[in-house]
C-alpha positions as CSV (number, residue, x, y, z in Angstrom):
1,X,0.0,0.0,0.0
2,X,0.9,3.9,-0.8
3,X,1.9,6.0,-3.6
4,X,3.9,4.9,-6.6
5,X,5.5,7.5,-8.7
6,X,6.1,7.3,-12.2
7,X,9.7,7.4,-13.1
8,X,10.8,11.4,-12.8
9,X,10.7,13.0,-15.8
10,X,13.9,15.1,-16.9
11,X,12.2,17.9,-15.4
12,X,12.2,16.8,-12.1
13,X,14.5,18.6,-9.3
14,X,16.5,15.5,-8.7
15,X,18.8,16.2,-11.7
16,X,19.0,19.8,-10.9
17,X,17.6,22.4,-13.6
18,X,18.2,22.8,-16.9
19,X,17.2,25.3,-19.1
20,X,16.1,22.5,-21.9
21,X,13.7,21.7,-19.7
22,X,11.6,24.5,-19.0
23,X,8.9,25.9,-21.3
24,X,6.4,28.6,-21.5
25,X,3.6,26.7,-19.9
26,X,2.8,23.1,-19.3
27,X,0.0,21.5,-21.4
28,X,-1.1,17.8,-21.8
29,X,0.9,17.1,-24.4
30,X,4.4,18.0,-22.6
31,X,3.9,17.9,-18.5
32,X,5.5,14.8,-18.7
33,X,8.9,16.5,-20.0
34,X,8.8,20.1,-19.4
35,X,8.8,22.4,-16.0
36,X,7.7,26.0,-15.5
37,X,9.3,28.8,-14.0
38,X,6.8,31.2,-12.2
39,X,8.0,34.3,-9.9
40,X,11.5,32.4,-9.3
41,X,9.2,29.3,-8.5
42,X,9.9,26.0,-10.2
43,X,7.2,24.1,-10.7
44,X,6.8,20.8,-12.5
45,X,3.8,17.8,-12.1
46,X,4.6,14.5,-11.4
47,X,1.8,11.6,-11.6
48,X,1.5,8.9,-8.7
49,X,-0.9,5.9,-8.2
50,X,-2.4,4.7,-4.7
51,X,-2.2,1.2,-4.7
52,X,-4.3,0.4,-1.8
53,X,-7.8,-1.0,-1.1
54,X,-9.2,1.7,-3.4
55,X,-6.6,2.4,-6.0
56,X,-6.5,5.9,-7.9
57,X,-4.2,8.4,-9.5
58,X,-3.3,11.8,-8.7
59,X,-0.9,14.6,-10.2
60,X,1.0,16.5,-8.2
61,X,2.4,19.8,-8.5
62,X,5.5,20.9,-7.4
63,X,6.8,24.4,-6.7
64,X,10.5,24.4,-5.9
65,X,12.0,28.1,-4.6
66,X,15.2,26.9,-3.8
67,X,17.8,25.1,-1.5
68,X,16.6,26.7,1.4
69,X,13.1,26.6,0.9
70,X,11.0,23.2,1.6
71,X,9.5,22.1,-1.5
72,X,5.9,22.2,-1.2
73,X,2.7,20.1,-3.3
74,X,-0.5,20.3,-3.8
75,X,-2.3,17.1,-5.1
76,X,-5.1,16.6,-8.2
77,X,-7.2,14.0,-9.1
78,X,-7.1,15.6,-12.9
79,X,-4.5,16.6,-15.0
80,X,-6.2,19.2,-16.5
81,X,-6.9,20.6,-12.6
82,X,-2.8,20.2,-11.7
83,X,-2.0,22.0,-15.1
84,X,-4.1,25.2,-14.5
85,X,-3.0,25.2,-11.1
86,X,0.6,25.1,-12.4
């Protein structure tokens, strides 16, 4: 039981950022690949699936400020709900 993430994209924060990464804005067709920067926020969406007596999938997006910030999430049951958020 609990989440399981898909592997992390090359957008993700583990691999540090890279400009070849980010785009303007995140649509259906690229959130898989492709972060955001917003206000010196970067924030990316990463899909999960609960596998426990109900299973289901959420998106969750991440806003990243920095080393010294903690990185904070906010969880969707739609894409389309994580992306407008983003």
């Amino acid at each position: 039981m609990g989440w399981w993430f898909d592997l992390a994209g090359p957008q993700d924060i583990t691999y540090g950022l890279s400009w070849d990464n980010v785009a303007p804005r995140l649509t259906r067709l690229n959130w898989k690949t492709k972060a955001i920067f917003r206000a010196n926020v970067y924030i990316w969406i990463a899909r999960a699936r609960w596998n426990g007596e109900k299973q289901r999938t959420s998106y969750f997006v991440y806003f990243y400020k920095g080393e010294d910030e903690k990185m904070k999430k906010e969880e969707f049951t739609r894409l389309q709900d994580a992306i407008v958020i983003a």
